[in-house]
FIKOL-882943 format. One record per residue (C-alpha): residue number from 1; residue in three letters; x, y, z. Coordinates in nm, 4 decimals. Example, Ala and Ser with C-alpha at 12.3 -4.5 7.8 and 13.67 -1.06 7.14 Angstrom:
(r 1,'ala',(1.2300,-0.4500,0.7800))
(r 2,'ser',(1.3670,-0.1060,0.7140))
//
This chain:
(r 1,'unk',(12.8403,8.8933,7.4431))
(r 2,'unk',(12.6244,9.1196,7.2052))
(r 3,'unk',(12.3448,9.0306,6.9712))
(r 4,'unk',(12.4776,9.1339,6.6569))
(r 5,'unk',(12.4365,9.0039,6.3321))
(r 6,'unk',(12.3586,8.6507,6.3837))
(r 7,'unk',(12.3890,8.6720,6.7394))
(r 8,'unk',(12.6345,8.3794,6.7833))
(r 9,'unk',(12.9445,8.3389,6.9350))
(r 10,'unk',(13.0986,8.0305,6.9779))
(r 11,'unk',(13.4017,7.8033,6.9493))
(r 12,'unk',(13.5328,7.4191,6.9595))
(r 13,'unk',(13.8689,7.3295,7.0872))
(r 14,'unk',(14.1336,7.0685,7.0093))
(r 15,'unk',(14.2513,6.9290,7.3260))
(r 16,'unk',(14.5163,6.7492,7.3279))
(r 17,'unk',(14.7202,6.4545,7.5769))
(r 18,'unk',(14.9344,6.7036,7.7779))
(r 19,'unk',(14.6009,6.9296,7.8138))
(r 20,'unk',(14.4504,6.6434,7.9683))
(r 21,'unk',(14.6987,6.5822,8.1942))
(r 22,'unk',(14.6150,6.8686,8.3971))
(r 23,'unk',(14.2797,6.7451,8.5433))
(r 24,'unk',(13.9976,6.9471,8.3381))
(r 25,'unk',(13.9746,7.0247,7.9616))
(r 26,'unk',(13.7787,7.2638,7.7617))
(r 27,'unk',(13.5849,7.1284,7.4730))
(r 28,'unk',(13.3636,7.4016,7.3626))
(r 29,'unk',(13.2449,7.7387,7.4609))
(r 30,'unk',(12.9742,7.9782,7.3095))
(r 31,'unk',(12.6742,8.1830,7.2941))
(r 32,'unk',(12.3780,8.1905,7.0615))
(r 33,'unk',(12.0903,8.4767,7.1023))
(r 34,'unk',(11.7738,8.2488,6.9853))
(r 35,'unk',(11.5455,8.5706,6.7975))
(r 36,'unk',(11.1360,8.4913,6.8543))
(r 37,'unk',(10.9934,8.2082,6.6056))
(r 38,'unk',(11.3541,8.0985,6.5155))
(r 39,'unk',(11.4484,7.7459,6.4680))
(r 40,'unk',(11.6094,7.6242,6.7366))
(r 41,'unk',(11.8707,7.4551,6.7649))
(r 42,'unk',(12.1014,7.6721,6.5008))
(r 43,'unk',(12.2134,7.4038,6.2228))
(r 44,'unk',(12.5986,7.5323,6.1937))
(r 45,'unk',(12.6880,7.3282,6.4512))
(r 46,'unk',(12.9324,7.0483,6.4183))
(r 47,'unk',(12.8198,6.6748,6.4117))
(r 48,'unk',(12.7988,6.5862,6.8220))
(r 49,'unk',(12.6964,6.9054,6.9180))
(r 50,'unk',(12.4388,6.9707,6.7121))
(r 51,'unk',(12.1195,6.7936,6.8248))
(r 52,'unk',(11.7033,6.7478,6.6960))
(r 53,'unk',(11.5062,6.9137,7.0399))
(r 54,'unk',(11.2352,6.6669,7.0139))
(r 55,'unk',(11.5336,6.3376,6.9871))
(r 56,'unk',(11.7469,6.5110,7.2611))
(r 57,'unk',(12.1270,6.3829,7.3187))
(r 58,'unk',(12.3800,6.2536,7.4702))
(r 59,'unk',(12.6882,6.4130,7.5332))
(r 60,'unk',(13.0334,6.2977,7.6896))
(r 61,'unk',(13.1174,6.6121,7.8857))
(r 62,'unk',(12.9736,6.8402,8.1228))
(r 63,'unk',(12.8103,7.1312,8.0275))
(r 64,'unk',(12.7044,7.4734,8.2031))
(r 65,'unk',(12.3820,7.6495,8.0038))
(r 66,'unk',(12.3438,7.9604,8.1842))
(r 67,'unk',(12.0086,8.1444,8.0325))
(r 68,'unk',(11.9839,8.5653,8.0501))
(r 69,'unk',(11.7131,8.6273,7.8997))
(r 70,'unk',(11.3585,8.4616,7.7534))
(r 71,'unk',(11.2777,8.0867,7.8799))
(r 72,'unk',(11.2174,7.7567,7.7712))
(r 73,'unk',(11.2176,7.3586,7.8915))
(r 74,'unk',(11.4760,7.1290,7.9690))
(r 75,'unk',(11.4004,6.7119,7.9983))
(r 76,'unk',(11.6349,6.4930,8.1583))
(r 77,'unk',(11.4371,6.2462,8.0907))
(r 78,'unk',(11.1210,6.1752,7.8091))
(r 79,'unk',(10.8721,6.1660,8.0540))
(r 80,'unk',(10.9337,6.5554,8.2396))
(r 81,'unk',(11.0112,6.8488,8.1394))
(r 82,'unk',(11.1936,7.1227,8.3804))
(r 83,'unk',(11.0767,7.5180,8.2986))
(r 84,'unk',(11.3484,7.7517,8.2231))
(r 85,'unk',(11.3539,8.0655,8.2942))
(r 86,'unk',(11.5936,8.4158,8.2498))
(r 87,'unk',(11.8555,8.3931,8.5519))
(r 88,'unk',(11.9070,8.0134,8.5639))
(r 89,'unk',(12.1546,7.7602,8.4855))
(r 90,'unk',(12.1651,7.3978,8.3221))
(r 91,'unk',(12.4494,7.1633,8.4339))
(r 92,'unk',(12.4555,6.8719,8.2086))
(r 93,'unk',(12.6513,6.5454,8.3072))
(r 94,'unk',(12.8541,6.3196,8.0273))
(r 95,'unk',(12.6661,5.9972,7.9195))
(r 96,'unk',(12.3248,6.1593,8.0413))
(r 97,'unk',(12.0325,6.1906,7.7869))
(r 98,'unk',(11.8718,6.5520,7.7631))
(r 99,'unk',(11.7111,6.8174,7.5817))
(r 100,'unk',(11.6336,7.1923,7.6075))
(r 101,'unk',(11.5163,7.4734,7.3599))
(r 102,'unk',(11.3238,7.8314,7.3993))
(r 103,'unk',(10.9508,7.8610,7.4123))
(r 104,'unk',(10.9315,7.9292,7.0198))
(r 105,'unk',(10.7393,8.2705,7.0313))
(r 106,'unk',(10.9964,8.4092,7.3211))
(r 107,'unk',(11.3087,8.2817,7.2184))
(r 108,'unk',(11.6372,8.2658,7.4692))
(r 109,'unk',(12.0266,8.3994,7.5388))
(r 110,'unk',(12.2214,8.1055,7.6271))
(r 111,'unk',(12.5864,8.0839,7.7127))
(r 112,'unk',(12.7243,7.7700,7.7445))
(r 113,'unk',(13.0284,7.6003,7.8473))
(r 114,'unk',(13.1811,7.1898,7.7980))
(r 115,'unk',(13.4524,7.0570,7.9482))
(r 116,'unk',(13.5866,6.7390,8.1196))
(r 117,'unk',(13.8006,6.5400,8.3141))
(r 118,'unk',(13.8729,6.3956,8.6776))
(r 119,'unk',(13.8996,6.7680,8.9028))
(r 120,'unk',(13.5173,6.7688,8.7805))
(r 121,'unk',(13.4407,6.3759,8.8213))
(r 122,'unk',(13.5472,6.4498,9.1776))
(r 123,'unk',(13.3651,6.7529,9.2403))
(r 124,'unk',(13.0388,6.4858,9.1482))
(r 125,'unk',(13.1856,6.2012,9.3542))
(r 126,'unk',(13.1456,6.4488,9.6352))
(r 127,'unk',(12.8203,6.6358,9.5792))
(r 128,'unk',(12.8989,6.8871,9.4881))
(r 129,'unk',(12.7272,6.9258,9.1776))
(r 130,'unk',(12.4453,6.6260,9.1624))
(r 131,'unk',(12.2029,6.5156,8.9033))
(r 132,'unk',(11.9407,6.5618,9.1261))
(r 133,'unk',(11.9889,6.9465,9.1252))
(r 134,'unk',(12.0640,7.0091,8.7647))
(r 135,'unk',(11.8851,7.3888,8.7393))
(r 136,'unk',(12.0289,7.6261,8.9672))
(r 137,'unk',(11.8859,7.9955,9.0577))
(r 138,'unk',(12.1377,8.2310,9.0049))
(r 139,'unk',(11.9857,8.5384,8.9107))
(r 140,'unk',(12.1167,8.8325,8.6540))
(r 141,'unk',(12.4823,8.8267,8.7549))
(r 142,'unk',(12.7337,9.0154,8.5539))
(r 143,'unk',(13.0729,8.8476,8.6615))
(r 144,'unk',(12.9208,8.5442,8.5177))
(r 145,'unk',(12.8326,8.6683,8.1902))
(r 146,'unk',(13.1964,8.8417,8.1961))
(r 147,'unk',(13.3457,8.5259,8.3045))
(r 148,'unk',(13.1807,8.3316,7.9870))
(r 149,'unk',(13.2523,8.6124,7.7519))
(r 150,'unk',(13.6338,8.6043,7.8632))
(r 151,'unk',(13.6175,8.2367,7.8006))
(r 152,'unk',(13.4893,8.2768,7.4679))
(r 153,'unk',(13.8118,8.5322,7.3990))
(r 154,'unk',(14.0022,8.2826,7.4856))
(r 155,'unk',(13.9103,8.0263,7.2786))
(r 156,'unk',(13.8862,8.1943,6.9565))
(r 157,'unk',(14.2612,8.2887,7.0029))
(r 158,'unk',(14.3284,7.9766,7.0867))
(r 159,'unk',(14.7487,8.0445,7.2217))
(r 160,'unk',(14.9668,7.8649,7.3908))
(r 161,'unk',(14.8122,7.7474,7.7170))
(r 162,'unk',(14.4943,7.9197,7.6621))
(r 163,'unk',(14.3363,7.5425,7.7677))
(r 164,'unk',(14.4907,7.5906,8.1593))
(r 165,'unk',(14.3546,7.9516,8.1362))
(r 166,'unk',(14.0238,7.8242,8.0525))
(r 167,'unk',(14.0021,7.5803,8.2960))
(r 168,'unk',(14.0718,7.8393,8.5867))
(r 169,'unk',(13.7223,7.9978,8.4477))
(r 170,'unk',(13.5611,7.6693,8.4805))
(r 171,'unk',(13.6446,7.6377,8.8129))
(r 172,'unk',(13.5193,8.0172,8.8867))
(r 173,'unk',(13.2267,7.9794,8.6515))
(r 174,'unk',(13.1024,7.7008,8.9155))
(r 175,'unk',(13.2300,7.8021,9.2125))
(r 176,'unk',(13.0126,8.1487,9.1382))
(r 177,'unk',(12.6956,7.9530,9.0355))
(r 178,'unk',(12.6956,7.7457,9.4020))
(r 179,'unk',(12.8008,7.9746,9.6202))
(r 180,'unk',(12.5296,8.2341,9.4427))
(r 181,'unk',(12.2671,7.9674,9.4020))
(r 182,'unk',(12.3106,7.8778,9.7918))
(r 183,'unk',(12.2878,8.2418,9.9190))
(r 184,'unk',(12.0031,8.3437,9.7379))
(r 185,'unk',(11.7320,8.2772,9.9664))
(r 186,'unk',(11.9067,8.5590,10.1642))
(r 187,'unk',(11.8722,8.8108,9.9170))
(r 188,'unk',(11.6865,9.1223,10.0021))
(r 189,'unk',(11.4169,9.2244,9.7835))
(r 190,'unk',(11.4579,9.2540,9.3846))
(r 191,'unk',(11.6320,9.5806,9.3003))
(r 192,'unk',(11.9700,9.4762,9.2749))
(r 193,'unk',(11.8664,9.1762,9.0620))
(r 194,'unk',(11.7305,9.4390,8.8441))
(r 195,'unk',(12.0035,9.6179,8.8376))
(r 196,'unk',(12.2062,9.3387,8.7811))
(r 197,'unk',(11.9829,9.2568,8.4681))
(r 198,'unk',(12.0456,9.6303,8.3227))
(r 199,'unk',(12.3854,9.5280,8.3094))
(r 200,'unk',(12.3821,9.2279,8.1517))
(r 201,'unk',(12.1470,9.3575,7.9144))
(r 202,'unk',(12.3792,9.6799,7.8046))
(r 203,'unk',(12.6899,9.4045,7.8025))
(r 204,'unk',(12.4675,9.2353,7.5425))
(r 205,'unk',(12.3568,9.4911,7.3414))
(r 206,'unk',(12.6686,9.6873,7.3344))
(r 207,'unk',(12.6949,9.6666,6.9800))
(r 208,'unk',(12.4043,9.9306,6.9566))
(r 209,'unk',(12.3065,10.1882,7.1849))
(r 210,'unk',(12.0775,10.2143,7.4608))
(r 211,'unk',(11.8722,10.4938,7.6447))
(r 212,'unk',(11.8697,10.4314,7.9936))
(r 213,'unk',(11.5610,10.6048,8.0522))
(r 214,'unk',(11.3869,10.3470,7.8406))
(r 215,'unk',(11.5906,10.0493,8.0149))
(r 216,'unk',(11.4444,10.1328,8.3278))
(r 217,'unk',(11.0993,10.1420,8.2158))
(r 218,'unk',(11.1334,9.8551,8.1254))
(r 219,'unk',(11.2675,9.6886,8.4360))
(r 220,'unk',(10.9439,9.9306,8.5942))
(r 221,'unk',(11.1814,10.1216,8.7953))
(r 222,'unk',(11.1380,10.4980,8.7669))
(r 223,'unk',(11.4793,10.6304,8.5948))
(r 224,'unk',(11.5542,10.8645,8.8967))
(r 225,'unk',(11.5525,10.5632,9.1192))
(r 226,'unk',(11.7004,10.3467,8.8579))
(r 227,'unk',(11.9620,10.6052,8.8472))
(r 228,'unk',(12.0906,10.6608,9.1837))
(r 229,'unk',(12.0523,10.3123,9.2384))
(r 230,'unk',(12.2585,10.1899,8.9844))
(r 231,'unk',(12.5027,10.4501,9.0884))
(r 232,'unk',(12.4947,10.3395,9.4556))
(r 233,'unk',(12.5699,10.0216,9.3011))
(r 234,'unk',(12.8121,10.0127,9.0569))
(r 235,'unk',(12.9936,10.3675,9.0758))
(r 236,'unk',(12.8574,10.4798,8.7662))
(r 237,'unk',(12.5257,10.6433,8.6282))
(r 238,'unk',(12.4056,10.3987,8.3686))
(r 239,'unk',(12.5432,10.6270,8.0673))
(r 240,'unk',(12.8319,10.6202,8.1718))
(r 241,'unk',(12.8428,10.2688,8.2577))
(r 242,'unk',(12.7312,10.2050,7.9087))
(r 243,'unk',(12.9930,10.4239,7.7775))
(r 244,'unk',(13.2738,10.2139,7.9299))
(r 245,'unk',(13.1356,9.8796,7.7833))
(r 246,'unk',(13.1395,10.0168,7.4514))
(r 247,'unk',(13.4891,10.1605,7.5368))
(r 248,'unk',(13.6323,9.8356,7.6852))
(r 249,'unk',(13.4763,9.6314,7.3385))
(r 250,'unk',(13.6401,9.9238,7.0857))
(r 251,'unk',(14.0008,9.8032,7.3142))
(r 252,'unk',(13.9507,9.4442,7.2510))
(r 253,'unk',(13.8485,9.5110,6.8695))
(r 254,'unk',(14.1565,9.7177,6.8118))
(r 255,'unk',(14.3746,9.4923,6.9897))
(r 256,'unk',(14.2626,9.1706,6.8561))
(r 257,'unk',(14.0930,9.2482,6.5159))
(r 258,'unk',(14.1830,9.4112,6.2016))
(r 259,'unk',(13.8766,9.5870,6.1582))
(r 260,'unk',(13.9679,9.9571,6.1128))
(r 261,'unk',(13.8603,10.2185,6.2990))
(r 262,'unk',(13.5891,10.3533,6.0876))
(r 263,'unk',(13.4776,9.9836,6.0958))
(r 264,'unk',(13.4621,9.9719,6.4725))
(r 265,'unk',(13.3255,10.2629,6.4957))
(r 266,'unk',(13.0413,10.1160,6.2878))
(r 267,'unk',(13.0041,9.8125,6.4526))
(r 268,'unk',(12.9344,10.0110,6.7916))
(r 269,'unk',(12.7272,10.1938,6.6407))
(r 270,'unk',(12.8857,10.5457,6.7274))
(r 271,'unk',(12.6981,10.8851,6.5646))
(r 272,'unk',(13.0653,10.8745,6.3180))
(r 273,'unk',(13.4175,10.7881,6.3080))
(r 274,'unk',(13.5114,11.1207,6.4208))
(r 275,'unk',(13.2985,11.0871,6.7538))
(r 276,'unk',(13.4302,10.7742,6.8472))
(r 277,'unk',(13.7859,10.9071,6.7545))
(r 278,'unk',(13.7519,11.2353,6.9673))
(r 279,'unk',(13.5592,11.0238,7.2780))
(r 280,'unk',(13.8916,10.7800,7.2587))
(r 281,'unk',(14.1518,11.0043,7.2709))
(r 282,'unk',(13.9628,11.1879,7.5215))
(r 283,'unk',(13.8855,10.8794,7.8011))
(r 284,'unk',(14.2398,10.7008,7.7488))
(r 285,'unk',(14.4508,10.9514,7.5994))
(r 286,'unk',(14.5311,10.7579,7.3202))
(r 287,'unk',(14.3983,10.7749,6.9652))
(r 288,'unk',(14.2925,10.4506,6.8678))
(r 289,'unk',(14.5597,10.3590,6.6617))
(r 290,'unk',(14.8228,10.4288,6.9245))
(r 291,'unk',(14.6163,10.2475,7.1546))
(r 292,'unk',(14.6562,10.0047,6.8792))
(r 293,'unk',(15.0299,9.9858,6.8066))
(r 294,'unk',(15.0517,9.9961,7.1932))
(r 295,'unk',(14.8488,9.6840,7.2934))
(r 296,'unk',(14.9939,9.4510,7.0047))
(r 297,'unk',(15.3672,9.5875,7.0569))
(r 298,'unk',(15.2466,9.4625,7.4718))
(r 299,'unk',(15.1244,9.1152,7.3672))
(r 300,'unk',(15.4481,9.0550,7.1188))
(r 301,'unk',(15.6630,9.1523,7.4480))
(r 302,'unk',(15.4473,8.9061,7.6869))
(r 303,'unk',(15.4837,8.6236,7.4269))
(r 304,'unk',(15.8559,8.6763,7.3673))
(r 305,'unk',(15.8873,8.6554,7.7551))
//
């Protein structure tokens, strides 16, 4: 997810008897980019979400928090409180009081995920998520961030067994957090966690641009190390890499949106209309209103079937 305009992304589902039925529901999904010296939490959340930081709350689902960037404290209880940092995540059981927020003056990304029902309750009966490990290292990790962002699609479309769909992510979302948080004593070393961090910072920020050169000062690499390495790593040079974020958000926006295309163009913040245009056509071979045409005329034909 990107931090543009208000920097928050999220939705709540209706879930209904035959979605329960199939073991494990979806109740909410989001993500909220908590700015420096900003109240926290936001207040345009609805009544059983929303909650005062210093009162805590109880909830009656589980909940992932998985935090990218700043940190902050969570309490499971009045008496402690449990320091959060960028590259960890908050599992939060049903019935359980708790609170967290950012450290005011640094402020937080948080994506978050609720959901319910017995495939989960027996995951718990059997340890293997426990409420006596409830903040788990995974690191910067970029399938996870995808994996929330594609969750968040989901929801706001909202079709016809989009609640099964989201449940598979569920499933990934915390099979991916144990199996990471349980290997990563055996990590080597810190560069690929940094790379892993450019990443999820251009996936967040691809609403605006970014010079790599700059990004890898400020992960203190030197940007001909950050460079090959990231190429090593991922196939691309960062630009490019970039590039095909931005490229893979115009798709989505043209598919699922009505923005136009001097609006998305905007919104990525592309040097004009007619860049973006040319730098379209060019990487898919498509204009973007073919591209378009092409990609709703697909999804008709896949509902119809």
């Amino acid at each position: 997810m990107s931090c543009n305009h208000s920097g928050v992304e999220f939705k709540y589902l209706i879930v209904n008897e035959k979605d329960r039925k199939f073991g494990l529901s979806v109740n909410t999904v989001g993500f909220q980019c908590i700015q420096p010296n900003t109240p926290y939490p936001l207040s345009d959340h609805p009544v059983g979400y929303y909650f005062n930081a210093q009162k805590g709350r109880v909830l009656r689902e589980y909940q992932i928090v998985y935090i990218t960037k700043g940190r902050g404290v969570v309490s499971f209880d009045a008496n402690s409180e449990i320091s959060i940092s960028k590259g960890q995540v908050i599992i939060v059981f049903p019935d359980e009081w708790h609170t967290y927020s950012p450290v005011l003056d640094v402020g937080w990304n948080e994506y978050y995920i609720g959901f319910e029902g017995p495939i989960i309750d027996s995951m718990v009966e059997n340890s293997f998520i426990s409420r006596h490990n409830q903040v788990l290292d995974v690191g910067f990790n970029e399938e996870l961030v995808n994996l929330f962002a594609r969750a968040i699609e989901l929801a706001e479309v909202d079709k016809v067994g989009a609640q099964q769909y989201l449940s598979g992510i569920v499933l990934h979302i915390i099979g991916l957090i144990l199996s990471v948080s349980q290997n990563k004593i055996f990590e080597v070393g810190d560069v690929i966690q940094k790379i892993e961090q450019a990443k999820i910072i251009m996936n967040e920020n691809v609403y605006k641009n970014i010079d790599p050169e700059e990004l890898a000062q400020k992960l203190n690499l030197s940007y001909s190390s950050f460079r090959k390495v990231f190429k090593d790593y991922t196939g691309y040079a960062p630009a490019k890499y970039f590039q095909e974020l931005k490229l893979r958000k115009a798709k989505q926006l043209l598919v699922g949106t009505s923005h136009s295309v001097k609006e998305i163009a905007y919104m990525l913040d592309y040097n004009s209309t007619e860049h973006f245009f040319s730098l379209f056509k060019k990487i898919t071979g498509y204009t973007p209103m073919e591209y378009r045409s092409y990609g709703r005329e697909t999804n008709a034909t896949t509902e119809i079937v």
